[in-house]
Structures are given as C-alpha cells and as structure tokens.
PQR file of N, CA, C, O and H, with PARSE charges and radii, in Angstrom:
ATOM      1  N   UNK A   1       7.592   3.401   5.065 -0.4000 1.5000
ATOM      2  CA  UNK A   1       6.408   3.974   5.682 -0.0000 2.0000
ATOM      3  C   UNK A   1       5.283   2.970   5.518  0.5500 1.7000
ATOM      4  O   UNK A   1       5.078   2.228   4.557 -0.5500 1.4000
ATOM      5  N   UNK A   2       4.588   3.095   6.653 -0.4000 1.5000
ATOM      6  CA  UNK A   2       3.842   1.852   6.425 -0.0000 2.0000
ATOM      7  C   UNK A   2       2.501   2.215   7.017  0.5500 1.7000
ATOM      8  O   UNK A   2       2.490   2.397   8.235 -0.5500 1.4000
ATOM      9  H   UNK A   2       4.755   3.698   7.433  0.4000 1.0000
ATOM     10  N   UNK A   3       1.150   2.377   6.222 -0.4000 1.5000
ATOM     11  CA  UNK A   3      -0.419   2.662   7.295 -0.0000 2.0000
ATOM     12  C   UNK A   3      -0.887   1.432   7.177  0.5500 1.7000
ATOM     13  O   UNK A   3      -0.567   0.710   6.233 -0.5500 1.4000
ATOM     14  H   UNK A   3       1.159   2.230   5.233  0.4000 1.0000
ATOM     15  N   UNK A   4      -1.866   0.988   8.326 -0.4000 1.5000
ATOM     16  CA  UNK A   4      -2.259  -0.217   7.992 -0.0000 2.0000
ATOM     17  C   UNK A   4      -3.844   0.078   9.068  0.5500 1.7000
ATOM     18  O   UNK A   4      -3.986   0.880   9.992 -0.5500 1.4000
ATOM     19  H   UNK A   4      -2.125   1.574   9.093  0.4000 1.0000
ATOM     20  N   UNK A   5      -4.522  -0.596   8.674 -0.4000 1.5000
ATOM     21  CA  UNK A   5      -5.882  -0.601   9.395 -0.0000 2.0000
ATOM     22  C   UNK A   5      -5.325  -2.017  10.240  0.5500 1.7000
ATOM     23  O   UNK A   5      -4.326  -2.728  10.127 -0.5500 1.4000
ATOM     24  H   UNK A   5      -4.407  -1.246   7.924  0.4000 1.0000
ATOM     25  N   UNK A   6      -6.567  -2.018  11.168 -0.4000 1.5000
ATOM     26  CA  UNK A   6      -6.559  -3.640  11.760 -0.0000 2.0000
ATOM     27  C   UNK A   6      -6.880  -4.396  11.825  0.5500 1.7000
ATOM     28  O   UNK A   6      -7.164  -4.489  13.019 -0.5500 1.4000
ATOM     29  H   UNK A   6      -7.379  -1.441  11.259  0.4000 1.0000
ATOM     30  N   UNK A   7      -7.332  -5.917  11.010 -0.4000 1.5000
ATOM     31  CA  UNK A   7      -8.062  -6.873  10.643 -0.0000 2.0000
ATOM     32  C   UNK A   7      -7.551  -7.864  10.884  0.5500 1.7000
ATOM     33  O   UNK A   7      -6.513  -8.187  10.306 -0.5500 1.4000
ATOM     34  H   UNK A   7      -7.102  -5.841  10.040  0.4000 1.0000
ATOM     35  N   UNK A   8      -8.068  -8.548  11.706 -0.4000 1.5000
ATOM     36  CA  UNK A   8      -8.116 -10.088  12.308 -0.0000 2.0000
ATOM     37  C   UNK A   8      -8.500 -10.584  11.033  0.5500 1.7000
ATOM     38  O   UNK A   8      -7.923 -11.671  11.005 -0.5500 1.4000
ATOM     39  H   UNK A   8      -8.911  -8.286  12.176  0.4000 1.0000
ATOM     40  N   UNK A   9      -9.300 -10.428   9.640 -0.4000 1.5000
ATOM     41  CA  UNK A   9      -9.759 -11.557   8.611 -0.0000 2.0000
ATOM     42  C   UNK A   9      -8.371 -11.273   7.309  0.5500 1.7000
ATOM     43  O   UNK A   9      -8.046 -10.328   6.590 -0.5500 1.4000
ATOM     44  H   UNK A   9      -9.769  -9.545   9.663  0.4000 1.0000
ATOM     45  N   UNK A  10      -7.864 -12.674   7.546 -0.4000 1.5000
ATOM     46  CA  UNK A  10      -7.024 -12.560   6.331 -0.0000 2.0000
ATOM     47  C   UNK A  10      -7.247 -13.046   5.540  0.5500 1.7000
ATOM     48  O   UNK A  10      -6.387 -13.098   4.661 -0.5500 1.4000
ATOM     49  H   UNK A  10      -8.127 -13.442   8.131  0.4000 1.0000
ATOM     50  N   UNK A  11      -8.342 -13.616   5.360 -0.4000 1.5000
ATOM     51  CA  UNK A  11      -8.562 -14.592   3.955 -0.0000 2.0000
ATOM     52  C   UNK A  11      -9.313 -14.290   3.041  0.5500 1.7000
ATOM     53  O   UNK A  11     -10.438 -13.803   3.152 -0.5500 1.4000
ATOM     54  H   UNK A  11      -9.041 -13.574   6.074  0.4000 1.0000
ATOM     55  N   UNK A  12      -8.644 -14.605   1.907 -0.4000 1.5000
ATOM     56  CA  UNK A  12      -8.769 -13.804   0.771 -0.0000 2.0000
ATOM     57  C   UNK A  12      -7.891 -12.671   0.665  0.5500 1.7000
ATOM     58  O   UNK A  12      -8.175 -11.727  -0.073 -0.5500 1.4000
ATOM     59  H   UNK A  12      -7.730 -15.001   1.816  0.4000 1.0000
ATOM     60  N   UNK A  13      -6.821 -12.704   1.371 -0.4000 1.5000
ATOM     61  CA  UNK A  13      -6.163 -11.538   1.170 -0.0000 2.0000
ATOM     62  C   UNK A  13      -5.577 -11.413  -0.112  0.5500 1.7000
ATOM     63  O   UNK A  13      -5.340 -12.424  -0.773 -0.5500 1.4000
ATOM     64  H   UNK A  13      -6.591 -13.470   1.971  0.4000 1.0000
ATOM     65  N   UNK A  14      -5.264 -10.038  -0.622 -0.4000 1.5000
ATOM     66  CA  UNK A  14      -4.773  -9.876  -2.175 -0.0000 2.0000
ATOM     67  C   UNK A  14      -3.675  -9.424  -1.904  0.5500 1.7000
ATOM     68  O   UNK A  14      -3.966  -8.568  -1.068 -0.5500 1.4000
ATOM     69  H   UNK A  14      -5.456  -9.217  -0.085  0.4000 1.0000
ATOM     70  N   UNK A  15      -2.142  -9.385  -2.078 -0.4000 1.5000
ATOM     71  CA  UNK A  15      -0.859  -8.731  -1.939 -0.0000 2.0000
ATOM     72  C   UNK A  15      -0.549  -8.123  -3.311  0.5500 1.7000
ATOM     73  O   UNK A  15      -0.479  -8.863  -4.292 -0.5500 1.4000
ATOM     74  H   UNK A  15      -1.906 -10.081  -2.757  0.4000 1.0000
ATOM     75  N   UNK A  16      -0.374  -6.899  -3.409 -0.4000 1.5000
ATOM     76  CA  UNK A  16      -0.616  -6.173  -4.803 -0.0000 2.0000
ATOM     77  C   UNK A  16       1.258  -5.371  -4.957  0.5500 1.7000
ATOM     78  O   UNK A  16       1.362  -4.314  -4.334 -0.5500 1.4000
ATOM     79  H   UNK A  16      -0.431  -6.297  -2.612  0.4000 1.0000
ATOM     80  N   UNK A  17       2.133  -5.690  -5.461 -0.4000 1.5000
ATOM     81  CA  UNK A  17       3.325  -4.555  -5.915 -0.0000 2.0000
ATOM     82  C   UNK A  17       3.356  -3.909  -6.800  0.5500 1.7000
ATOM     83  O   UNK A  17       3.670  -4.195  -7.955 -0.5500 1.4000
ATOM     84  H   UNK A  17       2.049  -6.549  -5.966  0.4000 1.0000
ATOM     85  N   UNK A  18       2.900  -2.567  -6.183 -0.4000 1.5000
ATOM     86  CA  UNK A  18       3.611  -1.897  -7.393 -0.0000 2.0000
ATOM     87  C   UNK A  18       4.839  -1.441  -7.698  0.5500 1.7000
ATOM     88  O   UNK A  18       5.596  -1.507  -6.729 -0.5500 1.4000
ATOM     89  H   UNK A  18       2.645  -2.335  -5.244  0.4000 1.0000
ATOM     90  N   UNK A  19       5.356  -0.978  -8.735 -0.4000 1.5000
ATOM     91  CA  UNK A  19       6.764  -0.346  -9.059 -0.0000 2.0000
ATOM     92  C   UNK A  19       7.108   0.794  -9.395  0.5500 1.7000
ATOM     93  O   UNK A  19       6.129   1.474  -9.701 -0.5500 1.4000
ATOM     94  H   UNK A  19       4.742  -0.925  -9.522  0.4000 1.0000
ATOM     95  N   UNK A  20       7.935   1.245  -9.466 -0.4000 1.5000
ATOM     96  CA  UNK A  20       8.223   2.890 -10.847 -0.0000 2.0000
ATOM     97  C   UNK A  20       7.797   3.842  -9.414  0.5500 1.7000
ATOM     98  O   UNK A  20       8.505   4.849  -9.386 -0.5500 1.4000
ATOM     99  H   UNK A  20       8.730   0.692  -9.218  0.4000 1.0000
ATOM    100  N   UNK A  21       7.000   3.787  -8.443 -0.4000 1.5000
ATOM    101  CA  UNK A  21       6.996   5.039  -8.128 -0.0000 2.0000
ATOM    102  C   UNK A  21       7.887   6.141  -8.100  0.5500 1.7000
ATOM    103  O   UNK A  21       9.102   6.017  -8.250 -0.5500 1.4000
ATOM    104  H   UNK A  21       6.425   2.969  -8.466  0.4000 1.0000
ATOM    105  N   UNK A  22       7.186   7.433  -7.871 -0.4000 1.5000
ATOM    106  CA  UNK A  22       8.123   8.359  -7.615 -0.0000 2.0000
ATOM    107  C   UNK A  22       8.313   8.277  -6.312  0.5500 1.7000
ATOM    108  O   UNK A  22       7.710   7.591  -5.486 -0.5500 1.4000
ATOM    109  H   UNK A  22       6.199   7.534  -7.749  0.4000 1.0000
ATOM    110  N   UNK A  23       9.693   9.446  -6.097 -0.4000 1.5000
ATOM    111  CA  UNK A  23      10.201   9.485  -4.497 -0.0000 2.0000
ATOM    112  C   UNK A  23       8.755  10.408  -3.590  0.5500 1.7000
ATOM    113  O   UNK A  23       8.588  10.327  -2.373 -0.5500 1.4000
ATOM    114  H   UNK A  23      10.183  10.003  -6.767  0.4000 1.0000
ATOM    115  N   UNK A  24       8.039  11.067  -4.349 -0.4000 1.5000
ATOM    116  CA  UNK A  24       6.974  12.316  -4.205 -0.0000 2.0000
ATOM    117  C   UNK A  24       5.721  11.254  -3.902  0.5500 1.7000
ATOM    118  O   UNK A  24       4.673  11.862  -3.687 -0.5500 1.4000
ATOM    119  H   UNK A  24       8.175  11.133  -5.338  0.4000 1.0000
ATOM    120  N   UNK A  25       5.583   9.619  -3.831 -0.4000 1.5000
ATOM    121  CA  UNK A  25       4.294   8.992  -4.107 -0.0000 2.0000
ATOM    122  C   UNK A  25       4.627   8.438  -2.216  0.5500 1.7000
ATOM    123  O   UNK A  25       5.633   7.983  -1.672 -0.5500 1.4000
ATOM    124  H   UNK A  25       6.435   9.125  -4.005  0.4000 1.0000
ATOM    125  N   UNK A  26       3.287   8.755  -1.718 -0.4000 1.5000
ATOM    126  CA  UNK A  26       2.868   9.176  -0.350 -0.0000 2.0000
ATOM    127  C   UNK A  26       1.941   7.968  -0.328  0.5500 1.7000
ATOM    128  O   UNK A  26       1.174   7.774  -1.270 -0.5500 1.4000
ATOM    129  H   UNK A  26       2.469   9.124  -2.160  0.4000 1.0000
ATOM    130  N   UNK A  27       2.001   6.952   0.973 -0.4000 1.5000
ATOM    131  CA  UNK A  27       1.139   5.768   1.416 -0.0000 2.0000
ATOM    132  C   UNK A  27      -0.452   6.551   1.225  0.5500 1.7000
ATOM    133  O   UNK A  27      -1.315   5.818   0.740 -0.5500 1.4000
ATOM    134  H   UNK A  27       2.625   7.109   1.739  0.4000 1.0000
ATOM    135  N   UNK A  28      -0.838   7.862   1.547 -0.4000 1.5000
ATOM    136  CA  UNK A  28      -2.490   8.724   1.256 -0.0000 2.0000
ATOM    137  C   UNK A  28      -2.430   8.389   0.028  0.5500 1.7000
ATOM    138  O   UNK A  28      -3.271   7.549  -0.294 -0.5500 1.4000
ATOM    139  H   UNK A  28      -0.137   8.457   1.940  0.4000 1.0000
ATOM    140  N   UNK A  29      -1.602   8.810  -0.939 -0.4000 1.5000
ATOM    141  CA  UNK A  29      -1.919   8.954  -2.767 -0.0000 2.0000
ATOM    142  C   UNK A  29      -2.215   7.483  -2.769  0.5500 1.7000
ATOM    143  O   UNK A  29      -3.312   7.243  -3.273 -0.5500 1.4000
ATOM    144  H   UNK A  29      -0.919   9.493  -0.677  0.4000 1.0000
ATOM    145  N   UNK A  30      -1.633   6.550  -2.400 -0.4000 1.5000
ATOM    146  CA  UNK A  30      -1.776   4.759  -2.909 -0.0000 2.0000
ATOM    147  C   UNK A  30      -3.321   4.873  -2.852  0.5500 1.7000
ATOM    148  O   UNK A  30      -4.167   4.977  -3.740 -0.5500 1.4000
ATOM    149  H   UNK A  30      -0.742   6.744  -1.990  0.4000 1.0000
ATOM    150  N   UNK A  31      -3.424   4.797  -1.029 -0.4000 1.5000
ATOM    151  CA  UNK A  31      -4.768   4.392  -0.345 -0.0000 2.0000
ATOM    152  C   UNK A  31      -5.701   5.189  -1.073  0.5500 1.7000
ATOM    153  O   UNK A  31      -6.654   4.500  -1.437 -0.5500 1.4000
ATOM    154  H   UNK A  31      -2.737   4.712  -0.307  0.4000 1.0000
ATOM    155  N   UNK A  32      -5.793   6.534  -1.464 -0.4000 1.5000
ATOM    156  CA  UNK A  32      -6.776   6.716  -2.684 -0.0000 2.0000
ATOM    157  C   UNK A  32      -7.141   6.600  -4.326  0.5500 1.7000
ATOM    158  O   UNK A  32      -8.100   6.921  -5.029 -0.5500 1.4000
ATOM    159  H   UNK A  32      -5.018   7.093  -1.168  0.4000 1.0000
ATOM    160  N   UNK A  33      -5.506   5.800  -4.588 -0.4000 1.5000
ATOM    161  CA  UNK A  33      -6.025   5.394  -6.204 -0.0000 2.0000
ATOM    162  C   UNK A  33      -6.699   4.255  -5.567  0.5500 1.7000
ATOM    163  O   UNK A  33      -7.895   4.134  -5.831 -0.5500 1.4000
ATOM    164  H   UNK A  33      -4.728   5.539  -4.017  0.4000 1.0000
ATOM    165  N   UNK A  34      -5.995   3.136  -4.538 -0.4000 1.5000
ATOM    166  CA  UNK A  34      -6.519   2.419  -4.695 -0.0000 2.0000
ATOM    167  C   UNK A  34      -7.888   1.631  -3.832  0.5500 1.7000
ATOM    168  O   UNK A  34      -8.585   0.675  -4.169 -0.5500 1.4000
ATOM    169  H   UNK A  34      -5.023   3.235  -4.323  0.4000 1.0000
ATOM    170  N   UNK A  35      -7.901   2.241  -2.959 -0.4000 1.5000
ATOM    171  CA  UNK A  35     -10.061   2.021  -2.520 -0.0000 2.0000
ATOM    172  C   UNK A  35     -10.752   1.987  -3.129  0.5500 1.7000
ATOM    173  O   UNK A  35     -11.821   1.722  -2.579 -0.5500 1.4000
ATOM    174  H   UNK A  35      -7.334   3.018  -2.685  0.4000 1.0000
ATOM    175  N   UNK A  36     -10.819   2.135  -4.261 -0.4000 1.5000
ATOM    176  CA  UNK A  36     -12.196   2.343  -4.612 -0.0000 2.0000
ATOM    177  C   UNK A  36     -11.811   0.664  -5.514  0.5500 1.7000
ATOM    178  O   UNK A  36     -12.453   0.545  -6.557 -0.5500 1.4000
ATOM    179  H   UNK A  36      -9.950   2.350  -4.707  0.4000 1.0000
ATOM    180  N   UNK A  37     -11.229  -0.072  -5.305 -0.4000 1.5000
ATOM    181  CA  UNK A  37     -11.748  -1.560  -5.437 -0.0000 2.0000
ATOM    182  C   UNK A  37     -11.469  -2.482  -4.587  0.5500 1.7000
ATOM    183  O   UNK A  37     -10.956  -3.597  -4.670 -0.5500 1.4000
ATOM    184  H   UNK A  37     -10.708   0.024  -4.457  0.4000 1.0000
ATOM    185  N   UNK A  38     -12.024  -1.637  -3.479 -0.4000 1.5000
ATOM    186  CA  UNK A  38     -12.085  -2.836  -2.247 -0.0000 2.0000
ATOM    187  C   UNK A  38     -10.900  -2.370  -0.884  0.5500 1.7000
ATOM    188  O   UNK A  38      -9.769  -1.933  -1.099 -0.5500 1.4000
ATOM    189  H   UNK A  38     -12.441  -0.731  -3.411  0.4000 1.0000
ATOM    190  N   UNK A  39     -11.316  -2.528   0.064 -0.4000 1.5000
ATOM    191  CA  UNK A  39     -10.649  -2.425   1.521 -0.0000 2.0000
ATOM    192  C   UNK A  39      -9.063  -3.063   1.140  0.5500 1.7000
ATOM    193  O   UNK A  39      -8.639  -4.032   0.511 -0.5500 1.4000
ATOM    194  H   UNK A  39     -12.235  -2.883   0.239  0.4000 1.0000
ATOM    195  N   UNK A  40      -8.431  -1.840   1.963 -0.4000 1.5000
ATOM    196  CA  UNK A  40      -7.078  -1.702   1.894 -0.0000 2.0000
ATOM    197  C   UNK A  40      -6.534  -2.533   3.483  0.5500 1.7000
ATOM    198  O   UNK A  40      -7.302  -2.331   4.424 -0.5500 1.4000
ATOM    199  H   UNK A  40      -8.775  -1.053   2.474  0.4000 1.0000
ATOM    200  N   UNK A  41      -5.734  -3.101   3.675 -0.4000 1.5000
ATOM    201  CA  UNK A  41      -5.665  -3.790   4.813 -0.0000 2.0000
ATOM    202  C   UNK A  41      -3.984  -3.062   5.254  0.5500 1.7000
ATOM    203  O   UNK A  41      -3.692  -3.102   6.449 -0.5500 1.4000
ATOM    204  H   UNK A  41      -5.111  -3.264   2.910  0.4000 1.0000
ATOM    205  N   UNK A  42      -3.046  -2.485   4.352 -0.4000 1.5000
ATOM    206  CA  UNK A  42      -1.979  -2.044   4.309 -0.0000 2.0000
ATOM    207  C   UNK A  42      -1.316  -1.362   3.196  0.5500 1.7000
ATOM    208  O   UNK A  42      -1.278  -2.027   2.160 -0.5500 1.4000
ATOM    209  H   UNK A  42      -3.284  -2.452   3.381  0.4000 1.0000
ATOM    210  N   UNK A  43      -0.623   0.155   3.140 -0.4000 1.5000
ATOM    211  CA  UNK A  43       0.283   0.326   2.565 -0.0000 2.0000
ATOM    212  C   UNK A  43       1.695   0.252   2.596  0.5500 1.7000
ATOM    213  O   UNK A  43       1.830   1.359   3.116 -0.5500 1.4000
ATOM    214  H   UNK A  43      -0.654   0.695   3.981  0.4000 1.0000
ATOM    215  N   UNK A  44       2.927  -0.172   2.457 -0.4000 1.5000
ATOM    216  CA  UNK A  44       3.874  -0.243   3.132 -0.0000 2.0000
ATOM    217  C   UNK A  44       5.416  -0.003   1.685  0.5500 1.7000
ATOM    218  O   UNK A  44       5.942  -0.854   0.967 -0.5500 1.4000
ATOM    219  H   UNK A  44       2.818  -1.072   2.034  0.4000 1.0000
ATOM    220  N   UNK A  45       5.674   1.507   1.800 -0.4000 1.5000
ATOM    221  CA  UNK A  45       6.248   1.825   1.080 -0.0000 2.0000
ATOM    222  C   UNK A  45       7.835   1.932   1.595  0.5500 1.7000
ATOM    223  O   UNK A  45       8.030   2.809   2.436 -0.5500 1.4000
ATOM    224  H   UNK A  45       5.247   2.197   2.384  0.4000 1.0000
ATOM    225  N   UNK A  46       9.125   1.045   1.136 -0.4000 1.5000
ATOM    226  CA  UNK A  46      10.341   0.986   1.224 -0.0000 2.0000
ATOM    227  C   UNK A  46      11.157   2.469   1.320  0.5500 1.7000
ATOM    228  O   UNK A  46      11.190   3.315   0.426 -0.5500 1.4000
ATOM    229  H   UNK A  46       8.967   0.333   0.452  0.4000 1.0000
ATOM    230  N   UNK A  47      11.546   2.519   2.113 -0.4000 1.5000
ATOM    231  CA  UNK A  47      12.733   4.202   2.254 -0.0000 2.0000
ATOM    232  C   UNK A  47      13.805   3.044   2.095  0.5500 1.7000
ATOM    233  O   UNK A  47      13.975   1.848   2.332 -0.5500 1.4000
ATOM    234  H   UNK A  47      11.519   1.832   2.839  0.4000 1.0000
ATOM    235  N   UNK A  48      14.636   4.543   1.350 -0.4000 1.5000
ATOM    236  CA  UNK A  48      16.443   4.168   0.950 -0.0000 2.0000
ATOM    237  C   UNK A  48      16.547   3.652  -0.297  0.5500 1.7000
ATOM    238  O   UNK A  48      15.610   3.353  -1.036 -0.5500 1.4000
ATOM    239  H   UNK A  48      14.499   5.515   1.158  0.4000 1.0000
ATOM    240  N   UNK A  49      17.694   3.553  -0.513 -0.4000 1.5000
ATOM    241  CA  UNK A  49      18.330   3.755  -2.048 -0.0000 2.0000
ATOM    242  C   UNK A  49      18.468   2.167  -2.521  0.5500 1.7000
ATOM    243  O   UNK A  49      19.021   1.266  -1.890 -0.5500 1.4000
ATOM    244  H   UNK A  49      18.455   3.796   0.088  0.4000 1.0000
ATOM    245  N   UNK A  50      17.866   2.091  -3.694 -0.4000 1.5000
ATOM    246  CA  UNK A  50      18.090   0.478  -4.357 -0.0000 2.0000
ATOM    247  C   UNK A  50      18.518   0.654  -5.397  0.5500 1.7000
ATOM    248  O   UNK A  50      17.982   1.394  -6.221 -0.5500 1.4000
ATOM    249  H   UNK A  50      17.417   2.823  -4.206  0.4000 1.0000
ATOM    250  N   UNK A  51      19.923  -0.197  -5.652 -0.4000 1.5000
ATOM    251  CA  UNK A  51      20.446  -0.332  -6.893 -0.0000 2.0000
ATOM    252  C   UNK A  51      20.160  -1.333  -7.570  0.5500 1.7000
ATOM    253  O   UNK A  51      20.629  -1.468  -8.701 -0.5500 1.4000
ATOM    254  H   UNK A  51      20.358  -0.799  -4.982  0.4000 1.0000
TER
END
C-alpha cells in the first residue's frame, strides 16, 4: 500500500525504514506518528508473507 503526495523537489530527501510493524499498522497511523517532523513525500507499506 502505498500514499504519496506529489513533489517535483527531491532534494534533501530523507528515506526512513521502519520494521517490526504490526499486520494492523495502516499507511494513516505512519503519516501521523510521523508529520509532525516534517513533510511526508510517501508511505509505502509491503503486503505478503516474508520469511
């Protein structure tokens, strides 16, 4: 699943991974822990099973 706004400025971009989520953690829950330090340009969360 993937939200993304649309920005022509990539520089300075920050690429952030996180890990451990749960199956229950929703691209909304990311985008509001994480705004509040700075413009989100994308969330993009993996479906399916990883061993």
């Amino acid at each position: 699943m993937s939200y993304s706004h649309s920005s022509s400025n990539v520089e300075g971009l920050i690429i952030l991974k996180v890990n451990n989520l749960t199956y229950h953690t929703s691209a909304n829950i990311l985008w509001q822990v994480f705004e509040k330090y700075g413009c989100i340009g994308n969330v993009y969360i993996p479906q399916g099973c990883f061993h």
